[in-house]
Structures are given as C-alpha cells and as structure tokens.
C-alpha positions as CSV (number, residue, x, y, z in Angstrom):
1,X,-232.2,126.8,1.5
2,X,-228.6,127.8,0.2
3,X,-226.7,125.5,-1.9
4,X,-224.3,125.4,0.6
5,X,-226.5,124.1,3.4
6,X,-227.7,121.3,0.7
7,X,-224.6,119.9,0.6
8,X,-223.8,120.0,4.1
9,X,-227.4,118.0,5.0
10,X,-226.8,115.9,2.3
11,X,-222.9,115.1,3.4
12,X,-224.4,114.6,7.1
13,X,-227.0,112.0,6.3
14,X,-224.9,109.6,3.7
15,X,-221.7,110.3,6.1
16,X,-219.8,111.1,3.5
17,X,-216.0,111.6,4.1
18,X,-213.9,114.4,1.6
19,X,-213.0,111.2,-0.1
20,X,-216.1,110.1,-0.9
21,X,-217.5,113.2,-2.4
22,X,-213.8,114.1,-4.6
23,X,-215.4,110.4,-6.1
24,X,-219.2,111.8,-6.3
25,X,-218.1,115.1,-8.4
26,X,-215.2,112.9,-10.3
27,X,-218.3,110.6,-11.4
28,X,-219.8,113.7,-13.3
29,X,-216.9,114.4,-14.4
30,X,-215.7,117.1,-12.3
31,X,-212.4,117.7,-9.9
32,X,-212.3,119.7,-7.2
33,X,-209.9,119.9,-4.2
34,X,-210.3,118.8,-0.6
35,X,-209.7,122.9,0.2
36,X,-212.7,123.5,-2.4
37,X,-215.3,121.1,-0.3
38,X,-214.2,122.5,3.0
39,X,-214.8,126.1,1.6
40,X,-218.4,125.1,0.7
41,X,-219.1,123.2,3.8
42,X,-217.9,126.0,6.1
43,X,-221.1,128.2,7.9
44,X,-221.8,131.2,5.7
45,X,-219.7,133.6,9.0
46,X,-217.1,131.5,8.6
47,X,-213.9,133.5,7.5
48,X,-213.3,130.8,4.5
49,X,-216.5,129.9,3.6
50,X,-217.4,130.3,-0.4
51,X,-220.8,129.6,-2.3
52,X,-220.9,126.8,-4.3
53,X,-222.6,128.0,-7.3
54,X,-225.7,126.1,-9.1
55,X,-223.7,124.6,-11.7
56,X,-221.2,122.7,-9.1
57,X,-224.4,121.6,-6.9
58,X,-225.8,120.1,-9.8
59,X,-222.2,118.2,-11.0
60,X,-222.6,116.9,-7.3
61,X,-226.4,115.9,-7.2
62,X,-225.6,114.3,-10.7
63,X,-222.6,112.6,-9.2
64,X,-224.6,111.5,-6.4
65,X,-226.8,109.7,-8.9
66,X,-224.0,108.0,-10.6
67,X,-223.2,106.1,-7.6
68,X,-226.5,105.6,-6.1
69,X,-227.7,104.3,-8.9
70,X,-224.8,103.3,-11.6
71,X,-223.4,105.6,-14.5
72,X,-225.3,105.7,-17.3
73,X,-223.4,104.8,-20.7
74,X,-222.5,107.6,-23.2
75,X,-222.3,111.1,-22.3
76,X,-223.3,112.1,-19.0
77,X,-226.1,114.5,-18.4
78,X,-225.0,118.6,-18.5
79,X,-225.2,120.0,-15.3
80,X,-228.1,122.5,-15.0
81,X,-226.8,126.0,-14.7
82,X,-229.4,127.2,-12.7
83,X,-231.1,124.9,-9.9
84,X,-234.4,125.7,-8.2
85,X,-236.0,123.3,-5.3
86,X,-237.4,121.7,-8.0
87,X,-234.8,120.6,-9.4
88,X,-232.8,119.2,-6.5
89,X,-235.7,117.3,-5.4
90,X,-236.3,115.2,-8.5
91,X,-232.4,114.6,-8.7
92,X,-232.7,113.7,-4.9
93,X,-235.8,111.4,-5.9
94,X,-233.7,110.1,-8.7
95,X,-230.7,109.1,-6.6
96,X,-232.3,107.4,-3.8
97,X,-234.9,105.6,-6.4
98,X,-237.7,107.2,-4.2
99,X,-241.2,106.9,-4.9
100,X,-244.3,109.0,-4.4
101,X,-245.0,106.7,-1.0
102,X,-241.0,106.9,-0.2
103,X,-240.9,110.7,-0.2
104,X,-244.4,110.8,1.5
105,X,-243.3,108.6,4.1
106,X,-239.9,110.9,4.9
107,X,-241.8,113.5,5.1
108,X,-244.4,111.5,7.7
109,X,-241.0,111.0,9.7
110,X,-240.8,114.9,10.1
111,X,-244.7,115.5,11.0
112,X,-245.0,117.0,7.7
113,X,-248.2,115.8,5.3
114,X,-248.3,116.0,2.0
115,X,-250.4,114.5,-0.6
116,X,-249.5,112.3,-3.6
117,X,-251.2,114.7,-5.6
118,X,-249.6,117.6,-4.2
119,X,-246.2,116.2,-4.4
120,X,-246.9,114.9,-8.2
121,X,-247.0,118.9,-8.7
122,X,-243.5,119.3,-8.0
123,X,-242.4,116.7,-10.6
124,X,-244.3,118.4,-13.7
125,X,-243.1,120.5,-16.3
126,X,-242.8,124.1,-15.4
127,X,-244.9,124.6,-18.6
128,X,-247.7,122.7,-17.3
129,X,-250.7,124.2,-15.4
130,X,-250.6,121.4,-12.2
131,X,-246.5,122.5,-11.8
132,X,-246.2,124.1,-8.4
133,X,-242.5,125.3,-6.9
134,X,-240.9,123.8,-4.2
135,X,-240.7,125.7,-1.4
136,X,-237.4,125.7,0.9
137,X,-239.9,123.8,4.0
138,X,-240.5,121.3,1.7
139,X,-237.1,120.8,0.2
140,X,-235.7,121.3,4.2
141,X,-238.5,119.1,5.7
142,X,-237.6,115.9,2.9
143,X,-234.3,116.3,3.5
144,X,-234.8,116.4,7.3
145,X,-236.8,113.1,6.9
146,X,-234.3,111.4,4.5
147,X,-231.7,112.3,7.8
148,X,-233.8,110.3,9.9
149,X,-234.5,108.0,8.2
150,X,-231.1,106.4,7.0
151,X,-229.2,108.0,10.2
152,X,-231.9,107.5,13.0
153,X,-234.2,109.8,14.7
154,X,-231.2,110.7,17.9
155,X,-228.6,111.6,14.7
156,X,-231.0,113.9,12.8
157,X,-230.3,117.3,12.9
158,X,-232.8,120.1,12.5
C-alpha cells in the first residue's frame, strides 16, 4: 500500500473534510495547504498527484492520535522518518484505542482471520525473535474492516 492510498482510505472512512485534516496535521504541529492534500489524495495517473513522503504520513497518523485520543502534554512525539506497515498499524491501533479483539474483530468484518498471537507479532520490537512484518493485505484488509465498520458494509470500499 502507498502512503498515498493510506490517507485516502483513512480520509474515506472518518469522512474527513480538507478542514478537518489542515486540523489533524496542525495538531502535530504541521501546516500544509488545501492544494498540498488534494495533491496527495489525487490517483497516482492523475496529472497533479504528488507522494506524500513517510515523514508527512506520520505527522498525519500522529495528528490523528491527538484528536482521537487528546494531545499529550509537553513535546509531541517526532515523526518517524521512515514508516513501514508496522508502524502505521500500531499508530492506527493507538488512535482508535483498539484492542487485540477490536482489530480481530475488523478483520472478521472482511473474512480475514487472524490470531491474537499472530497479530501480537506485529506489535513487538523489530529486535525481538516473535516480530513479524506487516504485510500490505493485512494493513489493506484492517483498514478495509475499520471502513465497515464505522461507515457500514454498503459504504465500504474495496
């Protein structure tokens, strides 16, 4: 999955206007322009379309926790530089205050089973022997489930 069809999903499911995601990214402390989210929400053929880069996704996903969950006091978390699957999951699981029967449960929505065990994997430190990577299905298939569940099954898209 490209960064770029992260955020669209992710813009689709919590309806989020250009508004409302200038306020996610000003949470992390970041401005960008209404020209700047249409760029990154354009389809890659698309004569306008630009990449948003790691380091912006992860301003957003932090952003996005901010106001799911409140902003933390002192100084906000840096922005990872490089993102994997990984990564955006955990955020993801951060901002919705998922838990291990949550996610499995989203992912029950799409026909997709997983185990707590397996998904506990995902969570770990890369350094650790029981870390696995999160594979784009996985990452698509949550955030396919997520879609139906706080949109509806007839409003998901695939």
């Amino acid at each position: 999955m490209t960064n770029n069809d992260i955020l669209r999903r992710l813009r689709y499911t919590f309806e989020l206007n250009d508004d409302k995601m200038i306020q996610i990214f000003a949470s992390a402390d970041k401005e960008v322009t209404r020209a700047e989210i249409s760029e990154w929400l354009k389809k890659d053929d698309q004569p306008d379309y630009k990449p948003i880069y790691d380091i912006d996704l992860a301003v957003f996903l932090n952003g996005f926790i901010n106001i799911k969950r409140g902003k933390k006091e002192g100084e906000q978390p840096k922005p990872e530089k490089k993102l994997n699957n990984n990564i955006v999951f955990r955020k993801l699981r951060i901002a919705l205050g998922f838990t291990d029967e949550d996610i499995v449960e989203a992912l029950d929505l799409v026909n997709f089973r997983i185990s707590k065990h397996e998904l506990s994997a995902f969570f770990r430190n890369p350094t650790q022997n029981q870390y696995r990577p999160c594979k784009d299905q996985i990452l698509r298939n949550f955030i396919h489930g997520i879609q139906i569940k706080f949109r509806g099954e007839k409003d998901a898209e695939d």
